[in-house]
C-alpha positions, 0 to 999 in steps of 0.5 A: 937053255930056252925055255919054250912058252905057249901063252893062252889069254882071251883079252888082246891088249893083256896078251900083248903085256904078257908077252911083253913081259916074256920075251923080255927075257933071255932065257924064255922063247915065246913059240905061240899064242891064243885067244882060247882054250879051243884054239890054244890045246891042238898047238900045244899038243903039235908044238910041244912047249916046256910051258903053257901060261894060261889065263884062268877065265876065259869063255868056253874052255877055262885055265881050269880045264886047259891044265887038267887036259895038258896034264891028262894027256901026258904032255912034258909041258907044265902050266902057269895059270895067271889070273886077277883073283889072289884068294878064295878056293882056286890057287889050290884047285889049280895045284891039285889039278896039276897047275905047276904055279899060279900067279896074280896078274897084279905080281911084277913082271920078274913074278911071273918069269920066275914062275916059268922058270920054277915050272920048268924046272919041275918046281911049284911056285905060288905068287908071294901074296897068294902063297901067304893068303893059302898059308892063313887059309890053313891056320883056319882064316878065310876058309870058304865053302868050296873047301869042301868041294873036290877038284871035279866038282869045283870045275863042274860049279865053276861052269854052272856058276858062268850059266852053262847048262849041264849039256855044255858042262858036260861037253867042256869036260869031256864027260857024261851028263849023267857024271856031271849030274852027279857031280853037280847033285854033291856039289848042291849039297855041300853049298846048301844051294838049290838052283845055279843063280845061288850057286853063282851068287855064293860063287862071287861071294866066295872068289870063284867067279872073277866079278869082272865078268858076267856069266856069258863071259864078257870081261871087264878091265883087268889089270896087267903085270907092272914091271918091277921098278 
């Protein structure tokens, strides 16, 4: 059986590498791509694919947020998040969002055609580094201060954190100023910030923010898959 993926990354020459990587494969069919979140959630809600392999920064609409509306609507189609961050908070928030797997950009191309595989088969899989990183995060090491953050109020930082006012926060989450005002006054709480430039600083720190881009959303040079040897 082929497996239908839908491929959503910002950066053009990281897109070309991952569809490369793709359709490589026999059993894996590539029916569409994007360069947005925006314009990626109509395609997939009119062609329907098995999976969606989805860059976890990009300006406007995140990986966060294509995963929790995908699995909101009710789609059969599973998300794979790929991302240049291997640690911190986010492996598990994509999980507890919904994420059928999340995999580091760094992972060789057969990590990466593995994850769609799993998803589609209705499996979790994690990057064999992040998996371990997650493992340790569990014996008590590398715990940050975001662990105390629930899934929505980590999206609501995430955004807050890349400069978006509560307005636009709130219209990216499709919910009320006044629930992200909420969110927003638990979340400074439980950080011990005050402001969102502490925020963003504690969110560098801490791996929840790709420190290869800046707040507006422009990215740096990111690496992309290696094929395996």
């Amino acid at each position: 059986m082929v497996i239908r993926v839908y491929l959503v990354e910002d950066q053009a020459l990281v897109r070309a590498a991952l569809s490369t990587v793709l359709c490589a494969a026999a059993d894996i069919e590539l029916v569409g791509e994007a360069g947005c979140g925006e314009t990626a959630l109509p395609e997939v809600r009119r062609l329907i694919p098995d999976v969606v392999v989805c860059d976890l920064y990009m300006p406007g609409i995140s990986g966060m947020e294509v995963t929790e509306r995908i699995v909101r609507s009710g789609l059969p189609t599973r998300v794979v998040i790929v991302s240049t961050l291997e640690d911190g908070p986010l492996p598990q928030r994509l999980l507890d969002l919904g994420a059928s797997a999340y995999v580091g950009k760094s992972a060789v191309c057969e990590e990466l055609r593995q994850a769609v595989r799993r998803a589609f088969r209705g499996e979790r899989y994690l990057g064999a580094g992040i998996a371990q990183k997650l493992v340790f995060a569990g014996l008590g090491a590398g715990t940050t201060p975001f662990d105390a953050l629930s899934a929505r109020e980590t999206q609501v930082a995430m955004l807050l954190a890349r400069g978006l006012r509560q307005e636009e926060a709130a219209r990216v989450l499709g919910l009320s100023a006044k629930t992200v005002n909420s969110h927003k006054a638990n979340l400074f709480t439980k950080l011990g910030v005050r402001d969102a430039i502490a925020l963003a600083r504690l969110a560098t720190q801490y791996g929840l923010l790709d420190p290869a881009r800046d707040l507006s959303g422009r990215a740096g040079p990111q690496p992309v898959p290696q094929r395996a040897s």
